[in-house]
C-alpha positions as CSV (number, residue, x, y, z in Angstrom):
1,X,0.0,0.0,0.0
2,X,1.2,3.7,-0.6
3,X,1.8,5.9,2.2
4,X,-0.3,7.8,3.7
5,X,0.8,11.3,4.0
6,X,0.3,12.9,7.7
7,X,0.3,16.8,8.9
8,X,3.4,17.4,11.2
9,X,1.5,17.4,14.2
10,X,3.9,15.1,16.3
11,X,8.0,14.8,16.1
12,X,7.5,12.8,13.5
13,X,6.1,13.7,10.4
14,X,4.1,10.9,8.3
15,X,6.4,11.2,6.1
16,X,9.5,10.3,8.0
17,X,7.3,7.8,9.6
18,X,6.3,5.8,6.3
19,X,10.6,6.0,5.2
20,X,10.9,4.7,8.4
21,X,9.2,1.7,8.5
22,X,10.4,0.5,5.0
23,X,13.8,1.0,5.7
24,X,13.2,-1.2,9.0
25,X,11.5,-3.8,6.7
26,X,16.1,-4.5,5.9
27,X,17.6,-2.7,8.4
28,X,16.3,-3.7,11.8
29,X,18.6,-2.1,13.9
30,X,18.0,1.3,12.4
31,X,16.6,4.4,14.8
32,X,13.8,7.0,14.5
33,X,15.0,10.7,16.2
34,X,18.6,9.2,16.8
35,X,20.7,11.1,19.5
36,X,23.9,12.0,18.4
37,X,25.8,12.4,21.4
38,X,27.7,15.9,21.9
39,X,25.5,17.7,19.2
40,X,21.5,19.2,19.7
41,X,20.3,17.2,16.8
42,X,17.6,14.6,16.1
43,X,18.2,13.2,13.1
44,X,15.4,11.0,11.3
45,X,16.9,7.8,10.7
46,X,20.1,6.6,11.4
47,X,21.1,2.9,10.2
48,X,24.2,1.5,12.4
49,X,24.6,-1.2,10.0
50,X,25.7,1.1,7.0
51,X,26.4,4.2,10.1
52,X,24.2,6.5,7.7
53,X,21.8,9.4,8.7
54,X,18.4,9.6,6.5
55,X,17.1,12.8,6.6
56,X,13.7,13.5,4.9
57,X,13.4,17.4,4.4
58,X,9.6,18.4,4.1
59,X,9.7,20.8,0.7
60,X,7.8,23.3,2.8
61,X,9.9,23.2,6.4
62,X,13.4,22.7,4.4
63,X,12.6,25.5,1.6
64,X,12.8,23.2,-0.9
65,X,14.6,25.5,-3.7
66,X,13.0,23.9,-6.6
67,X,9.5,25.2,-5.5
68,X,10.9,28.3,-2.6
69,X,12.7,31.1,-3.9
70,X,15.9,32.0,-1.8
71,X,14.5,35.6,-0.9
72,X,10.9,34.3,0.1
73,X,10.4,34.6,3.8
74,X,9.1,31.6,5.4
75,X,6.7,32.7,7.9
76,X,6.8,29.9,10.3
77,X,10.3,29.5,10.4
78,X,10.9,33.2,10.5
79,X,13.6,33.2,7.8
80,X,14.4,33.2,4.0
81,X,14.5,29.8,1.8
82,X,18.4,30.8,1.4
83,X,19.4,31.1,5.4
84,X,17.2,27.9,5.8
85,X,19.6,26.5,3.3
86,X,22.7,27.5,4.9
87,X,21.8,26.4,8.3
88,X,21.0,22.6,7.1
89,X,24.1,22.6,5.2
90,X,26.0,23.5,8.2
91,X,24.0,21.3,10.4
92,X,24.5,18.5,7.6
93,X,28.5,19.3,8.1
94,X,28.5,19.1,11.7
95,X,26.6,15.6,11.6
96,X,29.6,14.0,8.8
97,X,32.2,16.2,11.1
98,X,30.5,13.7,13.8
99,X,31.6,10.9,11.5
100,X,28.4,9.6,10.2
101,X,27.6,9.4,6.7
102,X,24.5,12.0,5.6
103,X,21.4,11.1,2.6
104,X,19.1,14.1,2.4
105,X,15.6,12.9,0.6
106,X,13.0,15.8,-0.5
107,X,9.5,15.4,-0.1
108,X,8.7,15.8,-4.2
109,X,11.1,12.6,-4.6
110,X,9.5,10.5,-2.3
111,X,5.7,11.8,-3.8
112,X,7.5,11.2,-7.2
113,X,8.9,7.9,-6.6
114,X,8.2,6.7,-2.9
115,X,10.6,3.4,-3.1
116,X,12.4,3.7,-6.1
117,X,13.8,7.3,-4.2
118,X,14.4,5.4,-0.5
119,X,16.1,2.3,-3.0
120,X,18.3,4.7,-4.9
121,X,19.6,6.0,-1.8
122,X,20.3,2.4,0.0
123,X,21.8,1.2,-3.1
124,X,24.5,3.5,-2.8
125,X,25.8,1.9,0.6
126,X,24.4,-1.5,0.0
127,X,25.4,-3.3,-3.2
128,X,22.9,-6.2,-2.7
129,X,20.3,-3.6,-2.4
């Protein structure tokens, strides 16, 4: 069955949550929220087995720039699509600084192409994928 797409109305979005259990489906050990120790950040998945962080950025809470313009100001994050930008890509860095390895997936992929977009991803750590 396809996903069923959820308002962010916990920690989790739907979203996240429907990645989640598919990757879990192979990866058993892997982790919703995961702590990284010494840094304030809750990433969405993180697979010990392969030591990557999945991150699924929501188009409208990551500014996705093929549908936000860099200059638009995003009200409920209180700044533009560009300084959103920047501060993932710096909070990206610190997480591989960390020493994990980092897979960003938009929300327009996964409505494009739920599994093949989570697959092409996987495949890239995971030969036998």
């Amino acid at each position: 069955a396809l996903p069923i797409w959820q308002s962010r109305t916990n920690p989790f979005s739907g979203l996240e949550l429907e990645v989640f259990k598919y990757i879990k489906e192979t990866y058993s050990e892997a982790k919703s929220q995961f702590t990284i120790v010494g840094l304030p950040y809750l990433p969405d998945i993180y697979m010990p087995e392969l030591n990557l962080i999945i991150e699924i950025y929501g188009d409208y809470f990551h500014c996705n720039p093929k549908y936000w313009p860099a200059d638009k100001f995003n009200q409920t994050l209180q700044m533009t699509g560009s300084e959103k930008l920047e501060k993932d890509k710096k909070r990206i860095e610190e997480i591989i600084k960390a020493g994990y390895q980092v897979e960003i997936i938009w929300e327009m992929q996964l409505r494009e192409d739920f599994y093949g977009s989570i697959n092409k991803v996987l495949k890239k750590y995971n030969e036998n994928y």
